[in-house]
C-alpha positions as CSV (number, residue, x, y, z in Angstrom):
1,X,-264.0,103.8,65.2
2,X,-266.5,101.4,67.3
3,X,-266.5,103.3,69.9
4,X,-265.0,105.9,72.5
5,X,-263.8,105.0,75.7
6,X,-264.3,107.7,78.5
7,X,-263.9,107.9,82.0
8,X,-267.8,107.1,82.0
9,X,-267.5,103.9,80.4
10,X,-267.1,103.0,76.5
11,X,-269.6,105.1,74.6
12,X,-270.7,103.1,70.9
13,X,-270.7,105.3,67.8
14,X,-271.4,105.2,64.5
15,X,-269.6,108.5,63.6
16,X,-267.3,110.4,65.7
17,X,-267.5,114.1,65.7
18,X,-264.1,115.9,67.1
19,X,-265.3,119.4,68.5
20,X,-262.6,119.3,71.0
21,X,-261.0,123.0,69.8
22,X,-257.9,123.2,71.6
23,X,-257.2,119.8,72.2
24,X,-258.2,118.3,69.0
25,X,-254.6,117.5,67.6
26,X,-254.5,115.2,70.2
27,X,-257.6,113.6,69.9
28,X,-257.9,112.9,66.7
29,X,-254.2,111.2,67.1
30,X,-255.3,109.0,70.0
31,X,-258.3,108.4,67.6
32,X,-256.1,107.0,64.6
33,X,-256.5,110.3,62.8
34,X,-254.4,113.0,61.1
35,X,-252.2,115.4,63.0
36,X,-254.3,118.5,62.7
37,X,-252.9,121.7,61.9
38,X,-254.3,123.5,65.6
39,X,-251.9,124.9,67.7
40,X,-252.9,126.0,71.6
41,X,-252.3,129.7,72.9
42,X,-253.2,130.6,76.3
43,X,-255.9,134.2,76.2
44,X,-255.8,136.7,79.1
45,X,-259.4,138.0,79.9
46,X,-259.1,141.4,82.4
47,X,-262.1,142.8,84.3
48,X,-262.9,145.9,86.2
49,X,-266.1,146.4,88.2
50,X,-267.7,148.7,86.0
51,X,-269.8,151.6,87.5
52,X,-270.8,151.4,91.1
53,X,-273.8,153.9,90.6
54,X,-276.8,151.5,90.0
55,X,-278.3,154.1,87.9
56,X,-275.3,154.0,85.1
57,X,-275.2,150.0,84.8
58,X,-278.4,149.6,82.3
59,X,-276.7,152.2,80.2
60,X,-273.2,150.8,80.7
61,X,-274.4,147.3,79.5
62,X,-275.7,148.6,76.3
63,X,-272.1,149.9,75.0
64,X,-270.6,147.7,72.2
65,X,-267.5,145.9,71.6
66,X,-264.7,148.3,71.5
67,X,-261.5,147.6,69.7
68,X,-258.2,150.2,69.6
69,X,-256.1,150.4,66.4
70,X,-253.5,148.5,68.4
71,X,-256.3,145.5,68.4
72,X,-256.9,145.8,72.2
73,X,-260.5,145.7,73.0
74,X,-263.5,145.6,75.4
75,X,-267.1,145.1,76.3
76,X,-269.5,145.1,79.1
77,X,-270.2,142.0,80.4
78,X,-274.3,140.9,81.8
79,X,-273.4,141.5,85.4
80,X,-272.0,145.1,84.9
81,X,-268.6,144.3,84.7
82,X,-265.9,145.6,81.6
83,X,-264.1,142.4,79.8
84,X,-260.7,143.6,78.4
85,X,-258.2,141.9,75.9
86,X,-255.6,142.7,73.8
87,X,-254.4,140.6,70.4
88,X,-250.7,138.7,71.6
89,X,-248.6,136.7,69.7
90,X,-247.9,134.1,72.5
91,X,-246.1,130.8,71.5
92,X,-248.0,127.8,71.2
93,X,-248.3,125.3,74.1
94,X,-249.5,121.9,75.2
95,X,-253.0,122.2,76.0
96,X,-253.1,120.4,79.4
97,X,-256.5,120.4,80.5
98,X,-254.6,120.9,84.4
99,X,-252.9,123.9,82.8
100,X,-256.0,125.9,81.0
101,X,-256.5,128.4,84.4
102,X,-253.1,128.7,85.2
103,X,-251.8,132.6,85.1
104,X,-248.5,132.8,83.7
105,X,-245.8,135.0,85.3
106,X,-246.3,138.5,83.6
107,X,-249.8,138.1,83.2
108,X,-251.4,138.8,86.4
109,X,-252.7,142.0,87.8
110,X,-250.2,142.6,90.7
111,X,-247.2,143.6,89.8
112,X,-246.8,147.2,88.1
113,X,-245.5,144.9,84.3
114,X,-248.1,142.3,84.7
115,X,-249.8,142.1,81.2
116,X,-253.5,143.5,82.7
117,X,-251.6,146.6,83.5
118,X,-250.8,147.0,80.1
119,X,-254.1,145.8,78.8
120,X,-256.1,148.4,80.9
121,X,-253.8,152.2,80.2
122,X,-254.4,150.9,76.2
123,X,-258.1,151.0,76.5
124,X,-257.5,154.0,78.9
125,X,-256.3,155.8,76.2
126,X,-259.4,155.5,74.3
127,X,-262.1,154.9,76.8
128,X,-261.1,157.6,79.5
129,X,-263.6,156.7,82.0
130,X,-261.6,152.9,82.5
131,X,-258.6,155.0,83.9
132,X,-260.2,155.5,87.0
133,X,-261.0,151.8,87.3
134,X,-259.5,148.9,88.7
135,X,-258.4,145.8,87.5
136,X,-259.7,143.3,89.8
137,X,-259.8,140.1,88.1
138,X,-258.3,137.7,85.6
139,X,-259.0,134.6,83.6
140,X,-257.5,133.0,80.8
141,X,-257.8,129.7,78.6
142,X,-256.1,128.3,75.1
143,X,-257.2,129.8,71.9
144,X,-257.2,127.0,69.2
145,X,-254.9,128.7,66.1
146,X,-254.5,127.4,62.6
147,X,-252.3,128.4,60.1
148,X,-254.8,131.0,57.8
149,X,-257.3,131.1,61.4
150,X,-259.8,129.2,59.3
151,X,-261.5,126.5,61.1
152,X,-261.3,122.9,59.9
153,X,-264.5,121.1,59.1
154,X,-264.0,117.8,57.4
155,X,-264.0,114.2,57.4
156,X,-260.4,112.2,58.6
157,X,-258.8,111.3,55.1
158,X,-257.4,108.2,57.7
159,X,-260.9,107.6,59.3
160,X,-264.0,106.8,57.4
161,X,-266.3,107.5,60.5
162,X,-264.2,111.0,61.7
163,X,-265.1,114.4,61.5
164,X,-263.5,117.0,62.4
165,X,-264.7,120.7,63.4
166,X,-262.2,122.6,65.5
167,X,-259.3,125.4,65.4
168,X,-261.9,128.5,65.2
169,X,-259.3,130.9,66.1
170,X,-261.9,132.4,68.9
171,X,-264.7,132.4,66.3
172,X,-266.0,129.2,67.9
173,X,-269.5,130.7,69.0
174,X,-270.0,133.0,66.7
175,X,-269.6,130.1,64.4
176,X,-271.4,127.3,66.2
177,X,-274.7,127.6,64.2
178,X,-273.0,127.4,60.9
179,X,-270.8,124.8,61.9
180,X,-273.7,122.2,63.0
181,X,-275.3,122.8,59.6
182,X,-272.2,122.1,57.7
183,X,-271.5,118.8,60.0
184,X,-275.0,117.9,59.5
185,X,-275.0,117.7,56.0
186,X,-271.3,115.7,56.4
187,X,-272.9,113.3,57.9
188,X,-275.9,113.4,55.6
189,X,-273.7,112.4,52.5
190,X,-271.6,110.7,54.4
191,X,-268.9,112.0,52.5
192,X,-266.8,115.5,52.0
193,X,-269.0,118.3,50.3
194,X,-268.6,121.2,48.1
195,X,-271.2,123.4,48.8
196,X,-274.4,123.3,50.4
197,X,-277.5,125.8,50.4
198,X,-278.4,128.2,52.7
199,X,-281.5,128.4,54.7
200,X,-284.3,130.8,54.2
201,X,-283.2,131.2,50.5
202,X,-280.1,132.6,51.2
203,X,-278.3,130.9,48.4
204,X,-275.3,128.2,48.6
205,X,-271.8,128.8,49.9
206,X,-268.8,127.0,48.4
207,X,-267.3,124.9,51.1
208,X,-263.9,123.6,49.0
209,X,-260.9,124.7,51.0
């Protein structure tokens, strides 16, 4: 690759870095490169409004991630708002980047079998004070899936000057950090590693898949 063309102009590159998650199947074909093993699944987000007493939002902020044995789960959000979700097994789809906010049928907040309906009497049942709530809002976007939900981080076995880091199963933040370090020191040997070490002494971790 000698460079990218965008719809900014041509950009020139020495090395390519594919970090597009959800769409990087497709770019990494329409950059010469293997078909990569990520598979697109739209994610339903639910909110409520969370507690209209001022005086209750500092506390309400400061509750942690909750997640049911049925792998629904929640958490308040900065502006005093409760973020619901619940673990489906939705088919995979093309990842059109016109079709990320689209609502499917079924998985509004309307209709008495929308999905959020569902979503909110499951973490009713184990955070009573949601029952009272109600949903008011819904987003959603694609979830990048690979087979064993392990992220790949690797040069192109097609393209020399390729990387790729996508398909973190919605571990993508949480995994940023490490994933720059491991990229770095990709393109610091300019070839696939083993292992690398850890900063502040923390040892080495055995990158072979």
């Amino acid at each position: 690759i000698n460079a990218v063309r965008t719809t900014q102009g041509d950009l020139e590159a020495d090395l390519v870095v594919n970090a597009t998650n959800a769409w990087a199947c497709q770019v990494s074909q329409r950059l010469g490169g293997i078909a990569l093993p990520i598979h697109a699944r739209k994610r339903y987000l639910y909110f409520t409004p969370g507690p209209s007493d001022q005086a209750q939002v500092e506390g309400f902020k400061k509750r942690p991630m909750i997640i049911s044995p049925d792998g629904a789960y929640c958490r308040p959000e900065p502006s005093g708002k409760l973020m619901m979700g619940w673990v489906h097994h939705a088919p995979a789809v093309n990842s059109e980047i016109e079709d990320q906010d689209t609502i499917q049928s079924g998985f509004g907040i309307h209709d008495p079998y929308d999905y959020g309906r569902a979503v909110h009497s499951e973490i009713s049942r184990w955070v009573p004070d949601v029952s009272v709530q109600r949903v008011n809002a819904v987003t959603c976007g694609f979830y990048a899936e690979t087979p064993d939900h392990n992220p790949v981080i690797d040069f192109d076995p097609w393209i020399g000057n390729l990387i790729h880091a996508a398909g973190f199963s919605g571990h993508g933040l949480m995994h940023a950090p490490f994933t720059a370090r491991i990229v770095a020191e990709l393109v610091a040997a300019n070839m696939s590693v083993c292992d690398m070490d850890l900063p502040l002494g923390l040892g080495s971790v055995d990158l072979d898949p």
